[in-house]
C-alpha positions, 0 to 999 in steps of 0.5 A: 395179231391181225383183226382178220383172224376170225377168234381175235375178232370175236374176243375184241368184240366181246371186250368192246361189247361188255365196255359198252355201258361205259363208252361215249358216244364216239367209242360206242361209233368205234363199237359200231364200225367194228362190228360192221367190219367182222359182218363184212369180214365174214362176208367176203369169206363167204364170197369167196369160199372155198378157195383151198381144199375143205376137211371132213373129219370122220370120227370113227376109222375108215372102212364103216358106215360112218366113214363111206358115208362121210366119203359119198358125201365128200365127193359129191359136195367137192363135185357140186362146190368144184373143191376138194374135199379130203377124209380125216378119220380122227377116231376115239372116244365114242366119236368125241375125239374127232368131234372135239377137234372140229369144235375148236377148229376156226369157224371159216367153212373148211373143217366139217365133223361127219357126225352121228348119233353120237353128236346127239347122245354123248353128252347124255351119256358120258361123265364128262365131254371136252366141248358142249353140244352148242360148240357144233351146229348142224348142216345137212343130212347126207345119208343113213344105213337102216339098223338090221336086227339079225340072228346066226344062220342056225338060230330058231327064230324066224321072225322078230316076233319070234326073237321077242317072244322067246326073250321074255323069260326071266333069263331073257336073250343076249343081244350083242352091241357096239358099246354104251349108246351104240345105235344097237344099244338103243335098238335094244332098249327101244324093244325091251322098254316099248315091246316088253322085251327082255334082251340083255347087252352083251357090250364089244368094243366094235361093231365088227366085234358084235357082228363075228359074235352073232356069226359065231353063234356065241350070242342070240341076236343083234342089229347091225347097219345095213352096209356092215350087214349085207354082204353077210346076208348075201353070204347065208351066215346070218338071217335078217329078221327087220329094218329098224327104219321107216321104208325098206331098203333098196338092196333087200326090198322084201326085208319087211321094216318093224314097223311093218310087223307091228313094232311101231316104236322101232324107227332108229338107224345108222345116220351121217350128216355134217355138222360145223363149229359154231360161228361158222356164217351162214351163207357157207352153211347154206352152201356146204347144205346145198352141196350136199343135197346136190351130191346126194341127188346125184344118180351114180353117187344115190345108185352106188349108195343104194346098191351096198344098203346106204339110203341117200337123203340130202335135204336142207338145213332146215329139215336136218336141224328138224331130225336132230331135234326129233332124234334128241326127243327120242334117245334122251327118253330111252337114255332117261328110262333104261339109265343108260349111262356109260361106265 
């Protein structure tokens, strides 16, 4: 057993530490050169990372938002940090498979979890998590997917207007989502709780699944992430009636945003960013951030994103730690009032 292995080191440290009222003044030396050793032991890791391949785990399987985003994020940080960076999609539990792998992985800047709201709401949600929401810190933003309310091509509703006014009867309209806590979920909840809708879950066990539903016209309307959603708008089988985030997108500029027609609440979308086990050192995680933030100012990785409806975004560690605080503000409120709790 080698004092150099990062989980050893802490559990000695901590027995040493809660010894120490005890110790004479030679042992609390011995104390003091130990923990000297694992802050130069974590710097040395640090200036020398990475040297061998860094894995990315995607908590959801390949081919959606979450996963194309994560990959962007992966080539461009592998780019910038000149290492590789392999995808691990690691599916399940409402991201908390992948998640709970990442939050249990050594602490040494080569396993990274492509989180999403689901880092956020989970333990909100759910009746019981296998990690805490300490066990993961957060390390940059790399991009977002802005939500698209959308209706079947033959629906009568036009506008997002139209959609809200004709659901508030006491029957309502059925709103088809990608499961409890889902990011359509809660841009349903924002409506009906900020803009006196009545829309009513219709849960799929994907958001493919809620997609084909609104395609096949078996329910009213639904909101979709920008990637998932354009290649059907493009095709006529559905309409788009608003963005659910800030700006417009790229890729459909004259989509006016919510707030733009006045639903000022409905400020939501289908987010990755790269979060880390705790105890991970800091000079990595403001390496990995900066990589990041590299990638995504890279003109052919930011112009690729932005052509299939994915926003780049990038930035530090500072302004993700900000969004994830503000996002958690913002769902454990809606979570609060709609009582939105998983089965």
């Amino acid at each position: 057993m080698s004092i150099n292995d990062s989980n050893t080191r802490r559990r000695v440290l901590k027995d040493l530490t809660n010894a120490a009222l005890t110790l004479n003044p030679l042992s609390k030396s011995l104390l003091g050169t130990l923990t000297g050793v694992s802050v130069a032991s974590n710097g040395l890791a640090a200036s020398t990372w990475p040297n061998k391949p860094i894995h990315f785990v995607v908590p959801f399987s390949a081919g959606g938002a979450n996963d194309l985003i994560g990959r962007a994020g992966g080539e461009g940080a592998s780019k910038a940090l000149n290492q590789t960076i392999l995808i691990d999609n690691k599916p399940g539990g409402g991201t908390t498979l992948g998640a709970d792998f990442v939050s249990k992985s050594a602490p040494d800047g080569y396993t990274f979890l492509i989180s999403a709201s689901g880092v956020i709401t989970n333990s909100m949600i759910k009746k019981s998590m296998p990690y805490k929401d300490s066990d993961l810190v957060p390390v940059a933003m790399i991009a977002l997917a802005p939500s698209i309310i959308i209706v079947p091509a033959s629906s009568p509703f036009m506008t997002l207007k139209d959609l809200i006014q004709k659901s508030q009867t006491p029957d309502g309209l059925n709103f088809s989502t990608a499961g409890t806590g889902s990011t359509p979920h809660f841009v349903a909840e924002l409506l009906n709780l900020n803009h006196n809708a009545n829309l009513r879950m219709v849960p799929f066990k994907s958001g493919s699944e809620s997609l084909n539903a609104v395609i096949g016209a078996q329910v009213d309307a639904t909101s979709e992430a920008s990637i998932i959603v354009l290649p059907h708008l493009k095709s006529g089988r559905i309409r788009a009636l608003a963005t659910t985030w800030t700006t417009r997108i790229s890729a459909i500029p004259e989509l006016q945003t919510a707030i733009e027609q006045g639903y000022t609440e409905l400020k939501i979308a289908h987010w990755a960013g790269l979060h880390a086990p705790k105890g991970t050192p800091e000079p990595i995680l403001d390496m990995m951030a900066k990589a990041i933030d590299t990638g995504m100012k890279t003109d052919f990785i930011a112009t690729r994103l932005r052509a299939v409806g994915i926003e780049p975004v990038g930035g530090t560690r500072s302004s993700f730690n900000q969004f994830i605080s503000a996002e958690r503000t913002k769902l454990s409120t809606v979570i609060k009032k709609s009582g939105m709790v998983e089965d």
